[in-house]
N, C-alpha and C positions, 0 to 999 in steps of 0.2 A: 292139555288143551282139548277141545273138547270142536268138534265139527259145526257146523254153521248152520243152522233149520233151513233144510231147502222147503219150499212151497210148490206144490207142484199144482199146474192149473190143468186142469181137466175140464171137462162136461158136467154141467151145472146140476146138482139133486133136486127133487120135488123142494123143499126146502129152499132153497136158494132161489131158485125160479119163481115161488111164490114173491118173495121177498122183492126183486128184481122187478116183477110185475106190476108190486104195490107203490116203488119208487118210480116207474116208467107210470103210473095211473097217478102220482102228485107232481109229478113237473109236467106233463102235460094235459091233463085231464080228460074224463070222461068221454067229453064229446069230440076232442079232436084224436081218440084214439082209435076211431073205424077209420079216421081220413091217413092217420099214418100207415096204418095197415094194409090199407089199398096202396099208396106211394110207394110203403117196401115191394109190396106183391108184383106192381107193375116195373120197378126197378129191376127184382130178380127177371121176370120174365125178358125185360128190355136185352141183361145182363147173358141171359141163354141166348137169345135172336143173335145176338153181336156175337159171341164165341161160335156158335152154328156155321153162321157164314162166313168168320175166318178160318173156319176149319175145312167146308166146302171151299174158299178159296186156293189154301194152302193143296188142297186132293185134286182139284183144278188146274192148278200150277205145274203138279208133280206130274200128272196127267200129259199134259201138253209138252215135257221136258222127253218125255221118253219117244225113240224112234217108232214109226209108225209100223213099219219093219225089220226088225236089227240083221237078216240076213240078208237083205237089199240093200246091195256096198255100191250103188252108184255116183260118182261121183256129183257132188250138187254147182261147186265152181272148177270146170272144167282147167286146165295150165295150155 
């Protein structure tokens, strides 16, 4: 018996990427394809602002967790 054809997906050739182009240029045509291309473009960017500052929040977070002095043992609630 004989093994099973894997397909493996990779990153698209010149060839395929034409192809792709020509079927993303008839389902949506010509003229709305600057207006999609600006929507992705402002997405991605939207998509980096939002990781940015949960990533600043998260260094922020970590920031504030750590003692201001770890050799300064004063007691904070006194017994």
């Amino acid at each position: 018996m004989t093994p099973p054809i894997v397909i493996a997906w990779g990153m698209p050739s010149g060839g395929e990427l034409i192809i792709v182009f020509v079927i993303i240029l008839l389902l949506f045509g010509a003229k709305r394809l600057p207006e999609l291309a600006r929507s992705l473009g402002q997405a991605k960017k939207e998509f980096q602002k939002a990781t940015r500052e949960a990533s600043d929040e998260i260094t922020k977070l970590a920031d504030n967790d750590k003692p201001a002095n770890p050799n300064n043992k004063t007691d904070v609630h006194p017994q």
